[in-house]
C-alpha positions as CSV (number, residue, x, y, z in Angstrom):
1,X,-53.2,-49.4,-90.5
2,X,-56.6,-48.0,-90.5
3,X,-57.6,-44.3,-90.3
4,X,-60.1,-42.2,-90.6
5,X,-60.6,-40.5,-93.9
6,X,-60.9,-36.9,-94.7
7,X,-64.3,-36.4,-96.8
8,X,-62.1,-35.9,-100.2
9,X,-60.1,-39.4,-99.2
10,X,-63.2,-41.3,-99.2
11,X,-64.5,-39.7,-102.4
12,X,-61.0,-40.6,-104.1
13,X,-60.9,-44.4,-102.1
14,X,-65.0,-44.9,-103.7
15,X,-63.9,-44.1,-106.9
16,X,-61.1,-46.2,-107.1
17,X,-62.3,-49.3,-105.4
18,X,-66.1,-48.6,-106.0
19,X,-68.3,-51.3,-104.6
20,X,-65.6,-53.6,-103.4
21,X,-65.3,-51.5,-99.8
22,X,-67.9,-50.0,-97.5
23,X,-67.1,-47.2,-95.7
24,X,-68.6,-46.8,-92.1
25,X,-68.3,-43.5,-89.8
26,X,-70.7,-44.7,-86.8
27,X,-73.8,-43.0,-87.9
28,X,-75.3,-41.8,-90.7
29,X,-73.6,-39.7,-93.0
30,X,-70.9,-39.5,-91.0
31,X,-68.0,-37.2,-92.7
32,X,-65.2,-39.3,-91.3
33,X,-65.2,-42.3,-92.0
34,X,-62.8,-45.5,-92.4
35,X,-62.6,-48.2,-95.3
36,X,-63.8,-51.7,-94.7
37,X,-63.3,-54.3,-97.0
38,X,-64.7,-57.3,-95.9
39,X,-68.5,-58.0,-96.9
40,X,-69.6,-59.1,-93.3
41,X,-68.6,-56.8,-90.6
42,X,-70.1,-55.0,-87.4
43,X,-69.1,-51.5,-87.1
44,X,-68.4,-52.0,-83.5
45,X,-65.1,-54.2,-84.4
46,X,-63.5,-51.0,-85.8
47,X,-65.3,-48.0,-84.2
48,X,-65.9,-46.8,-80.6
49,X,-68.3,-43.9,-79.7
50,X,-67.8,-42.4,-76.4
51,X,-70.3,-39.6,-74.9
52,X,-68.9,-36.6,-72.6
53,X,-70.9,-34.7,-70.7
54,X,-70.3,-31.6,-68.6
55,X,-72.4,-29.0,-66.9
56,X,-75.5,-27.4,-69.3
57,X,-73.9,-23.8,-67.9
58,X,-70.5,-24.8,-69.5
59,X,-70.3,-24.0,-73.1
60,X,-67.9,-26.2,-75.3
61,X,-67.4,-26.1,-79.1
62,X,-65.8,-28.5,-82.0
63,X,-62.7,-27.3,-81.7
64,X,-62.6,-27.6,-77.7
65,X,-63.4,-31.4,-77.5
66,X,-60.6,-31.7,-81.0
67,X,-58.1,-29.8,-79.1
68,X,-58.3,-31.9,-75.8
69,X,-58.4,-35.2,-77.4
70,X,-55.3,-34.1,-79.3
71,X,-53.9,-33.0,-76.5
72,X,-53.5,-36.6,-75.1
73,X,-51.1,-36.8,-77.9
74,X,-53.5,-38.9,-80.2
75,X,-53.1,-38.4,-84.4
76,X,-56.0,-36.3,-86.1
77,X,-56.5,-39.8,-88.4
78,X,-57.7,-41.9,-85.2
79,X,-61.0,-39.6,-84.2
80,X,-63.4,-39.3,-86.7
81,X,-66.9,-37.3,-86.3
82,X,-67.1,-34.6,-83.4
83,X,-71.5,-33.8,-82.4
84,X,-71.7,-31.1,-79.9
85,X,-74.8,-30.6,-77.9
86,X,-76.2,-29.1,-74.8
87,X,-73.9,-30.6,-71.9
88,X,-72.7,-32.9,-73.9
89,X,-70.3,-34.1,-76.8
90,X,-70.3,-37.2,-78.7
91,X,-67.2,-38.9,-80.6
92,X,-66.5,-41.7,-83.0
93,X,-62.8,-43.0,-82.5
94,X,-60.7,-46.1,-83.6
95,X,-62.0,-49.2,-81.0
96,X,-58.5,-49.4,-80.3
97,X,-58.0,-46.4,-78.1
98,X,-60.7,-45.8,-76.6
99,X,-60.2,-47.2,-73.6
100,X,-57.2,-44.7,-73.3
101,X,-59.5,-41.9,-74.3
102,X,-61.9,-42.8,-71.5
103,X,-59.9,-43.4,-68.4
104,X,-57.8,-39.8,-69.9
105,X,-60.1,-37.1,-71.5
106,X,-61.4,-35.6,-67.9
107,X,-60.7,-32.0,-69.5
108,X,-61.2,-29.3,-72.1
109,X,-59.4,-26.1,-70.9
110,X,-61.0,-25.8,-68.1
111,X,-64.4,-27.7,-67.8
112,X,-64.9,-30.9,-66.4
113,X,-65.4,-33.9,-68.5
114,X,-67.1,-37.1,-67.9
115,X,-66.2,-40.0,-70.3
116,X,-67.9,-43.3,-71.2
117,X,-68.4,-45.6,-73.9
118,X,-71.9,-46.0,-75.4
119,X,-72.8,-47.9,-78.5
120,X,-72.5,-46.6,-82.0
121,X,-76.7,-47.0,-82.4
122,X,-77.0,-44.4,-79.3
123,X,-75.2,-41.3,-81.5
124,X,-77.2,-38.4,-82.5
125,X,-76.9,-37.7,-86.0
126,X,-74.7,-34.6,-86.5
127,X,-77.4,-32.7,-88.9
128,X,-79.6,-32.8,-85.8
129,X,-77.5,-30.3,-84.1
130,X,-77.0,-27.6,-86.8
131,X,-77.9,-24.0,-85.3
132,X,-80.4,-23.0,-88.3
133,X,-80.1,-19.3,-90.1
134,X,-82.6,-18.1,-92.4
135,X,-81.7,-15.1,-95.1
136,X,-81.3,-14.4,-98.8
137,X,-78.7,-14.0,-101.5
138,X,-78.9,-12.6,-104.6
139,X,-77.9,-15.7,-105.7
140,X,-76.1,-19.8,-104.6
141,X,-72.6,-18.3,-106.0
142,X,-70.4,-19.1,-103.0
143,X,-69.3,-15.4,-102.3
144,X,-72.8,-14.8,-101.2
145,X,-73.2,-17.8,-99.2
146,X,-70.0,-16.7,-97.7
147,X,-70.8,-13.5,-96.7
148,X,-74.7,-14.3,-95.2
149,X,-73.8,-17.4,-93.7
150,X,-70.8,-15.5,-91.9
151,X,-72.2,-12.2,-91.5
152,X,-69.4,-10.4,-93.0
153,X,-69.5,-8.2,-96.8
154,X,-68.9,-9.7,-100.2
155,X,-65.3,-7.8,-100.2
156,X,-64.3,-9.8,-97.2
157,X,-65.4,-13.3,-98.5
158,X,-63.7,-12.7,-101.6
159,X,-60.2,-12.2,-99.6
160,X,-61.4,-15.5,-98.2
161,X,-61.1,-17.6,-101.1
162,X,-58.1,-15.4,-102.3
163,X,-56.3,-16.1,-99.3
164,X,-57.2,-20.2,-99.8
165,X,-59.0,-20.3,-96.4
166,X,-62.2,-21.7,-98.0
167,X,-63.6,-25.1,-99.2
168,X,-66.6,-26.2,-100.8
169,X,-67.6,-29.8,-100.4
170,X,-64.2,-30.3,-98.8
171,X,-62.1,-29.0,-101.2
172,X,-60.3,-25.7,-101.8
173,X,-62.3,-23.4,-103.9
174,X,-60.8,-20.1,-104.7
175,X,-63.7,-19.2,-107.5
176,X,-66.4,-16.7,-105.7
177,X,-68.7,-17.6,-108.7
178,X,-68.6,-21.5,-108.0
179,X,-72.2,-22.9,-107.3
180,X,-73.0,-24.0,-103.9
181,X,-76.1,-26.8,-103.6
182,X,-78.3,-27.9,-101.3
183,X,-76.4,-30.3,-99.3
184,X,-73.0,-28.9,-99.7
185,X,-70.5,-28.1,-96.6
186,X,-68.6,-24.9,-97.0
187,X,-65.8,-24.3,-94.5
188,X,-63.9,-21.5,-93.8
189,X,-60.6,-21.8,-91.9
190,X,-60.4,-19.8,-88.4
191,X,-64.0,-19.3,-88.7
192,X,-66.1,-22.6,-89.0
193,X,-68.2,-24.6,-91.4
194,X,-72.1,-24.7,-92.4
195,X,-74.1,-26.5,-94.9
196,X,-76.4,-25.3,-97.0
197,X,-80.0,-27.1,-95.7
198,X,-82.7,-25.3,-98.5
199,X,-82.4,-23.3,-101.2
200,X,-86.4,-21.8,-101.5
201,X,-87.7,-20.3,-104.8
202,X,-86.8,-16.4,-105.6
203,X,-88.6,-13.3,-103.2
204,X,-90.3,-10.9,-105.2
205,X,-86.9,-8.7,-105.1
206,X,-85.4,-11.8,-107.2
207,X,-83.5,-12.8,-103.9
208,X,-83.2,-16.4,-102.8
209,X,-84.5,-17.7,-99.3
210,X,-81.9,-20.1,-98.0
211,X,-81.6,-21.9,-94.8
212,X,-78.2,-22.4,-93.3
213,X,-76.5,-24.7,-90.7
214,X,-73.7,-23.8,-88.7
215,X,-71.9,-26.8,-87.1
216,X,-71.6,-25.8,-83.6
């Protein structure tokens, strides 16, 4: 049966099958995503998107909108991508259940949702809503990405990895020392997850300018 993919599932289904699937996630790269084999498909067979909106004062994160869609007593496997904005949330899901999703997700906690299907082409693109940070590290080991990106010291993000709470490009790193790169997600469990946006040339102190975003 089909289901979304976790981002190191779809590494592992690319390598083995290479070119013989695609994989598709509603919108551009999308980090949940299912496999589809056939050479002539439209997205909108397999994937639903559905907007929610509630009121601008209301504040709502990821783990809000996750929560009450899993508490209709739907699997983790069936919604892919989660994009929070201002008044609004937008989520891919299987075509199959999102009618149920719809007439159902009128709640997270307690604000007021407002459901409705829209078409795939009408998502925003998740990097769009990245809450930007600007600092430096001494240098792109993950330790010190770790610590500015989440305000806490270097001794505290190394507990972090000790403790297996972190990944780096969705996988459980455990190595303070491991090089992060532009482009790469690092995610911290109980905390959140940013990427790394820019890594700018050395200050005059040797320190390197980076640009973070924080998934909101």
């Amino acid at each position: 049966m089909t289901k979304f993919l976790t981002p190191a599932e779809a590494a592992e289904a690319l390598r083995i099958f290479k070119t013989r699937i695609a994989l598709e996630g509603g919108f551009r790269d999308a980090e949940r995503v299912i496999p589809v084999f056939a050479e002539d498909y439209d997205p909108e067979d397999h994937l639903a998107a559905i907007k929610l909106t509630f009121r601008p004062q209301d504040i709502l994160t990821h783990r809000d909108i996750l929560g009450a869609v899993l508490g209709l007593g739907l699997e983790r496997s069936v919604i892919g991508d989660i994009v929070i904005g201002e008044g609004a949330a937008w989520l891919v899901c299987l075509a199959r259940i999102s009618d149920f999703i719809v007439e159902n997700l009128t709640q997270a906690g307690k604000v007021g949702l407002w459901a409705g299907r829209i078409p795939l082409s009408s998502l925003p693109e998740a990097s769009k809503t990245l809450r930007e940070q600007r600092g430096t590290v001494a240098s792109l080991r993950l330790d010190a990405i770790l610590a500015e990106a989440f305000r806490c010291s270097r001794g505290i993000a190394e507990e972090l990895l000790a403790q297996g709470l972190v990944q780096l490009r969705h996988e459980e790193c455990r190595k303070g020392d491991a090089k992060v790169r532009e482009g790469d997600i690092v995610s911290v469990r109980g905390k959140g997850r940013v990427k790394l946006l820019q890594a700018g040339e050395a200050s005059r102190k040797g320190r390197v300018w980076i640009t973070i975003g924080h998934y909101v």
